[in-house]
C-alpha positions in Angstrom: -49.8 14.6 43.9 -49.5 12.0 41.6 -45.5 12.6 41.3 -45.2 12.6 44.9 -46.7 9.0 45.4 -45.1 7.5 42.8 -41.7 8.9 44.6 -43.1 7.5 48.0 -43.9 4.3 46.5 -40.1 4.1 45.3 -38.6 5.1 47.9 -40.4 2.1 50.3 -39.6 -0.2 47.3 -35.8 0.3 48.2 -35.3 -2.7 49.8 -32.1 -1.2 52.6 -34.6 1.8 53.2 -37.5 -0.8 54.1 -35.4 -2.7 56.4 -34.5 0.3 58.2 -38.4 1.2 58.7 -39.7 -2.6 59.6 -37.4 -2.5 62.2 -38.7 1.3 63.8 -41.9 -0.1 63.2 -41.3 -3.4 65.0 -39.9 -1.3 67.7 -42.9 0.6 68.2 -45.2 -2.1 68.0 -43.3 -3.7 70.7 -44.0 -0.9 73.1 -47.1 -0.4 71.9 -47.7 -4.5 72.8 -46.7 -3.0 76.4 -49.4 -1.0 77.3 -52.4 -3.2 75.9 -53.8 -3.9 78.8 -54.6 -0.3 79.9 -51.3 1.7 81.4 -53.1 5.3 80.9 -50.3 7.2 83.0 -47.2 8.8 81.8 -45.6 7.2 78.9 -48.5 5.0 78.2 -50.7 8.1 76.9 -48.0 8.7 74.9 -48.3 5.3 72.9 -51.8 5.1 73.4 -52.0 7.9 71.0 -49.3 6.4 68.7 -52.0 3.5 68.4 -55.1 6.0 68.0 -54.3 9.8 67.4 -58.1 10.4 68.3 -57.4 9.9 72.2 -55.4 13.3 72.0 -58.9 15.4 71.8 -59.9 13.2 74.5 -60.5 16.0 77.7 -59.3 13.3 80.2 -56.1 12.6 78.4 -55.9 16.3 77.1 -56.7 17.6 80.8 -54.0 15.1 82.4 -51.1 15.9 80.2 -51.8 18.9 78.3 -48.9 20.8 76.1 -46.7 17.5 77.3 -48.2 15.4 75.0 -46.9 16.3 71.2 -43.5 17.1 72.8 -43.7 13.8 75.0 -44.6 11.2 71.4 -42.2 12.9 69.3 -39.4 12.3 72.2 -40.9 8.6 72.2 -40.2 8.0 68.7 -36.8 9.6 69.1 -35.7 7.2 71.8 -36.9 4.2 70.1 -33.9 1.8 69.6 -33.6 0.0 66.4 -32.4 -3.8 67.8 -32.1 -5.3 64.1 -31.5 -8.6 63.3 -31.9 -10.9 66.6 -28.8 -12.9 65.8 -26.3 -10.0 65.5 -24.3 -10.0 68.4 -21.4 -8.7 70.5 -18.5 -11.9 70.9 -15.0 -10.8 72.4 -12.2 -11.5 69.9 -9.5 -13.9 69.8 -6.0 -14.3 67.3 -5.8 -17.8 65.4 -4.2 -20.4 67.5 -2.0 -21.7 64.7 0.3 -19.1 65.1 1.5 -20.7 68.6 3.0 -23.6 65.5 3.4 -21.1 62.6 0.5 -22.2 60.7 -2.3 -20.1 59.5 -6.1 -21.5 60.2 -8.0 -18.7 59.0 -7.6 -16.5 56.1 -8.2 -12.5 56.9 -11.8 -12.3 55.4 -12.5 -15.3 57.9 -14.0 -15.7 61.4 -14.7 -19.0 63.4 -17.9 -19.2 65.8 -19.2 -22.3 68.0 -22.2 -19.6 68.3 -25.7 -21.8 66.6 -27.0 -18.0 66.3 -24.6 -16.7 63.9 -23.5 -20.4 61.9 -26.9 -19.9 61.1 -25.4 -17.3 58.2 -22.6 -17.1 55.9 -21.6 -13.8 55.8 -20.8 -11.3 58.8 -19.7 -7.7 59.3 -17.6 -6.2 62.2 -17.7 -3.4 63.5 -15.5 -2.4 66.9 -16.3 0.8 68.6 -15.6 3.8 69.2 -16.0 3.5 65.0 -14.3 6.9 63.9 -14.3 6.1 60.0 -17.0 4.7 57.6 -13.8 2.5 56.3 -13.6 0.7 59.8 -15.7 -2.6 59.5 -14.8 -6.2 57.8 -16.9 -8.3 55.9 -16.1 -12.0 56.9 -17.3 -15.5 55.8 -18.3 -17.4 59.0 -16.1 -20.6 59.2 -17.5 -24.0 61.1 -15.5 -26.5 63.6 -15.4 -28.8 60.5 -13.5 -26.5 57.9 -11.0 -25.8 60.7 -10.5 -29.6 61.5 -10.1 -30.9 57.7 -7.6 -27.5 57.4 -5.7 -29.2 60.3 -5.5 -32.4 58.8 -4.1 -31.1 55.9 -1.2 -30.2 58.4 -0.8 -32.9 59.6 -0.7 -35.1 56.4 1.9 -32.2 55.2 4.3 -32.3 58.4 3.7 -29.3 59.2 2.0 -30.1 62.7 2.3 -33.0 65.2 -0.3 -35.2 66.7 -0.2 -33.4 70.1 -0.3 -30.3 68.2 -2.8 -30.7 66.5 -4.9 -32.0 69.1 -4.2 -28.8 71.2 -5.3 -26.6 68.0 -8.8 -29.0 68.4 -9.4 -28.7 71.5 -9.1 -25.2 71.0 -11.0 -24.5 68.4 -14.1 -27.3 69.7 -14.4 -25.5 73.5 -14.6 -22.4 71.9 -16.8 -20.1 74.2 -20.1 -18.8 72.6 -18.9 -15.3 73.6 -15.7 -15.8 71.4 -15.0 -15.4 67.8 -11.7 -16.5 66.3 -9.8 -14.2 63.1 -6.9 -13.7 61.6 -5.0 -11.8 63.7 -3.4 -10.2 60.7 -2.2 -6.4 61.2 -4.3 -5.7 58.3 -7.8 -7.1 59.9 -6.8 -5.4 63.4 -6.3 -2.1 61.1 -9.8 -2.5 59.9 -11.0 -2.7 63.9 -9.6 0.3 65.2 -6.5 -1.1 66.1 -8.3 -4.2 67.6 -5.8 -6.5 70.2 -6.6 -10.2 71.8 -6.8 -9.3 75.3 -10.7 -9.1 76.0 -11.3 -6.3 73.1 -14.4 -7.5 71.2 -16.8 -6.5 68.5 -20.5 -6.2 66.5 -21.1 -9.0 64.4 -24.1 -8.1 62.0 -25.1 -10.7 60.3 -28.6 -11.8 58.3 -31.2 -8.7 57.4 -28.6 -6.5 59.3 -26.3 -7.1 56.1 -28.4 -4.3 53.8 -27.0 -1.8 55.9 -23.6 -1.9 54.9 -24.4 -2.6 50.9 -21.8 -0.8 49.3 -19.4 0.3 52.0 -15.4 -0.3 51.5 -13.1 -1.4 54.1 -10.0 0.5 54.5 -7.4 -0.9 57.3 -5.6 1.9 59.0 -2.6 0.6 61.0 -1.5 2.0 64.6 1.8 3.0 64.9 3.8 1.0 68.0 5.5 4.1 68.9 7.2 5.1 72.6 7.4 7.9 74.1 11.1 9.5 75.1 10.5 9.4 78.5 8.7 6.0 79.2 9.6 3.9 82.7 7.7 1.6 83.7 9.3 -0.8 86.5 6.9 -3.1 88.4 7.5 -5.7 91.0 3.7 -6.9 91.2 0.1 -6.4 89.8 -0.5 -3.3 91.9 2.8 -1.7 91.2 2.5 -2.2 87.2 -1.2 -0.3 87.4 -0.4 2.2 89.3 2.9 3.0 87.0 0.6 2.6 83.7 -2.1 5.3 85.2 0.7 7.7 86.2 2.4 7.1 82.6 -0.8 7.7 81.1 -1.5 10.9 83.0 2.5 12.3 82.3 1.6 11.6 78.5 -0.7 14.8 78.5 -2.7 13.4 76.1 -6.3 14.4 74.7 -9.3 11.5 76.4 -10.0 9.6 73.6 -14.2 10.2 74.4 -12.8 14.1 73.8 -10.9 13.5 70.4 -14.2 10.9 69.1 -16.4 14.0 70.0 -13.6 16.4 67.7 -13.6 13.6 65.2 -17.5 13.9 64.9 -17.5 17.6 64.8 -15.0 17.4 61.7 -18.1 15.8 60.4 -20.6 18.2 61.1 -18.3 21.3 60.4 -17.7 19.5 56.4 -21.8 20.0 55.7 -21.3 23.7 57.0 -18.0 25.3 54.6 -20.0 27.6 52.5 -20.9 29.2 56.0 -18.7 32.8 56.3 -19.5 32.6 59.9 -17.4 28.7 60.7 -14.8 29.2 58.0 -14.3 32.7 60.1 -13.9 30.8 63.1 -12.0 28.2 61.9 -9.5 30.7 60.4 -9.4 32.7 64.0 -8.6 29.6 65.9 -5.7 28.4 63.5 -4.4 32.2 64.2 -4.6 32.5 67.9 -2.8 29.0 68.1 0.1 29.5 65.1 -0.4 32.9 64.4 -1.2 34.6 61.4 1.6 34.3 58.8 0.9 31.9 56.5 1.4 30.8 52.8 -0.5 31.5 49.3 -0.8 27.6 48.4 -3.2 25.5 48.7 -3.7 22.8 51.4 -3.5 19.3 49.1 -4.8 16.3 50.8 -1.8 13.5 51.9 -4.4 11.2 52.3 -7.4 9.2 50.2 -10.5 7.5 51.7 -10.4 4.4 50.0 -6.2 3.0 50.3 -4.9 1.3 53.0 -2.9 3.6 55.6 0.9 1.5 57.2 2.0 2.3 60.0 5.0 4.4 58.2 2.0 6.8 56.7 0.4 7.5 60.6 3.4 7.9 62.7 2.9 10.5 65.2 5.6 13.2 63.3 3.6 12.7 59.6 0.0 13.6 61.4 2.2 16.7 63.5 3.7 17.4 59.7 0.7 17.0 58.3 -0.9 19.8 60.5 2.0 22.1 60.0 1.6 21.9 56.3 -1.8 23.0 56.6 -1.5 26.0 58.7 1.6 27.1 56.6 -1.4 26.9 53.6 -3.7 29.7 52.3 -5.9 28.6 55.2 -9.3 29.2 52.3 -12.2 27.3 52.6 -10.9 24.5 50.3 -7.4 23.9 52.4 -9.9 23.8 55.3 -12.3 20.9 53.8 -8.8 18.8 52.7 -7.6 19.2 55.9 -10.9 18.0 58.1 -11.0 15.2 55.4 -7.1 14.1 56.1 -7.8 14.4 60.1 -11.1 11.9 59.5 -8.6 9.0 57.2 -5.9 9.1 60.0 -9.0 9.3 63.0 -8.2 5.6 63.5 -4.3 5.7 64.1 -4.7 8.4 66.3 -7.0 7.0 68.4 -5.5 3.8 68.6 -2.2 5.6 70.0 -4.2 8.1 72.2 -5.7 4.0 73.5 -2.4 2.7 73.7 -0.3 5.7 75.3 -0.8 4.9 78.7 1.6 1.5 77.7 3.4 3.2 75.5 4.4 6.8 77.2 3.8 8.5 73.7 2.5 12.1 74.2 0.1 11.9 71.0 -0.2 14.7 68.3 -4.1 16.0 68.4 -4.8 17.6 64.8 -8.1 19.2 65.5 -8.4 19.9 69.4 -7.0 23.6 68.3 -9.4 23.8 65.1 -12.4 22.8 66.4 -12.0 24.9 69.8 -15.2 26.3 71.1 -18.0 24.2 68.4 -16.8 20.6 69.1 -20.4 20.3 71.1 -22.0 21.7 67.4 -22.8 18.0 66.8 -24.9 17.4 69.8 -27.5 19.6 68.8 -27.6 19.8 65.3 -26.9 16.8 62.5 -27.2 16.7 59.1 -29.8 16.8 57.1 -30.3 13.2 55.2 -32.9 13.0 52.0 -33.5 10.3 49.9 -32.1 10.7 46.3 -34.5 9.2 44.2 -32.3 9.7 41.2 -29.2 7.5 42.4 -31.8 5.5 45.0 -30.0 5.7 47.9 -29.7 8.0 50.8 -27.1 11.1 50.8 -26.1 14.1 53.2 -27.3 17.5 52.3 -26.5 20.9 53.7 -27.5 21.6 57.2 -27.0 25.4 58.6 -26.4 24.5 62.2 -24.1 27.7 62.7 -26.7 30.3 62.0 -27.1 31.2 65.7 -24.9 34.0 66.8 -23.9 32.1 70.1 -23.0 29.1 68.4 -20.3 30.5 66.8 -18.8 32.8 69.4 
């Protein structure tokens, strides 16, 4: 008893892991706050007995809602959305306008906001979505309207800019919309982003208590390959014509919806906590036959790929991922080759869904390397996640195994 709340006491010591709970608890007390003054229908029973367990043996409340009610609360705290910190916010994205005169503003681990909410801070992450690797986020210092104005003085003193150039780049930078943040516009940041362009794309900025969350987590850029497909003609005289040639493009491509791969590329996830189950790596195995067949090699599978390097554009063209796949089926196909393999597919997740993104400009029919893998369990991850404990002996949170693949029909 004594061992077990010393090891509580640690574990709410743990500064990230006390974050994470104030804000579920904030949460709760929010809806809690709701009901005060006496909603005793439907979800308010719910969090009336949040507030006071006791009301459950109440024969009103136990007579109006019955076997609902333990399903109903743990449901509730299920749903309950974790805001965070209140000056985190969503701002569209915009390249540096220095460019336009070949100068360079801001450096890549910069941003530049008019926003009060986040100059309040120093320090913000980003995060673009759909987020298919932990690598995809950038840590950024938060830049004020008078940094960018001594930087283009500086110019100015050093020829590099003219009066009425510089003036533009002000005026730029000083009506900058709330909504707006300003980077780079380096390849390397918008391979950090998921591929992340200027035209109305946007992203998370987490800044303040939301920091703790992402203690310890490297960036990796991954860069999308600008590829075009053989067949690609798109001819347009007007608005109207040039959309409906891009849809049609985008529908001759063939290609997998990117909401399908991101559902794959979570599965891969799911499937990598489960390899010392016989029944998946069977499965696995019989899907890689019925697609290629079952001649294969007596190697094994070794991973082109690291989790922490940056990937160019050279290393994710759409032939390396195709060769990549080949390589693996032409492997010993064991339960090792398998985990190298999902763990290759995950570092490359970003290029691939960048030029799934960009096909319907591009006319590129995209390579998908786990549509045929995961065939028939890509929904595993929907109803059954890993298991998470805390490791008291590192302090920090890690994944354990989770046997979601134990039902018969889930594996068919």
């Amino acid at each position: 008893m004594i061992m077990e709340e010393k090891m509580n006491n640690n574990i709410f010591n743990n500064e990230k892991f006390q974050y994470l709970v104030n804000i579920l608890v904030d949460e709760a007390l929010q809806v809690l706050e709701s009901y005060k003054n006496g909603s005793f229908g439907g979800t308010g029973i719910e969090c009336a007995i949040l507030a006071d367990p006791r009301l459950a043996i109440d024969d009103y409340v136990f007579s109006h809602k019955g076997k609902d009610i333990a399903k109903n609360i743990t449901k509730k705290l299920k749903d309950l959305k974790a805001k965070g910190d209140k000056d985190s916010q969503y701002l569209r994205a915009l390249g540096d306008p220095g460019k336009m005169f070949r100068i360079k503003l801001l450096r890549d681990d910069e941003i530049f906001v008019i926003n009060k909410k986040i100059l309040r801070h120093k320090i913000a992450i980003l995060m673009r979505f759909p987020c298919s690797s932990a690598g995809e986020n950038l840590r950024a210092k938060i830049i004020n309207f008078d940094i960018i104005k001594k930087r283009i003085e500086i110019y100015v003193k050093l020829g590099k800019l003219k009066k009425f150039q510089s003036k533009m780049l002000l005026d730029i930078y000083r009506n900058t919309p709330n909504s707006v943040f300003i980077y780079s516009g380096s390849t390397w940041v918008k391979g950090l982003l998921g591929g992340m362009d200027n035209d109305t794309d946007g992203c998370m900025l987490m800044v303040g208590e939301d920091l703790k969350i992402f203690e310890g987590r490297i960036s990796r850029s991954v860069d999308i390959p600008d590829e075009l497909g053989k067949n690609i003609n798109i001819k347009f005289a007007n608005i109207s014509e040039l959309m409906t040639s891009v849809y049609l493009a985008s529908l001759a491509t063939g290609n997998t919806v990117v909401s399908v791969f991101c559902v794959y590329n979570s599965c891969a996830s799911t499937v990598l906590q489960n390899l010392n189950n016989k029944k998946i790596i069977k499965k696995l195995q019989n899907n890689i036959d019925e697609e290629y067949g079952k001649e294969h090699g007596n190697a094994q599978y070794i991973r082109r790929y690291d989790d922490i390097s940056d990937l160019s554009m050279d290393q994710v063209m759409n032939k390396k991922i195709e060769q990549m796949t080949l390589d693996f089926v032409g492997s010993d196909r064991s339960e090792q080759s398998i985990k190298n393999y999902l763990l290759d597919c995950l570092a490359v997740a970003p290029a691939v869904i960048g030029m799934i993104i960009d096909s319907a400009k591009t006319g590129l029919t995209v390579f998908d390397p786990l549509c045929f893998l995961l065939k028939d369990i890509e929904q595993a991850r929907r109803n059954y996640t890993p298991t998470i404990i805390w490791n008291e002996q590192i302090a920090q949170f890690e994944i354990v195994e989770h046997k979601v693949f134990n039902k018969e029909e889930k594996v068919k």
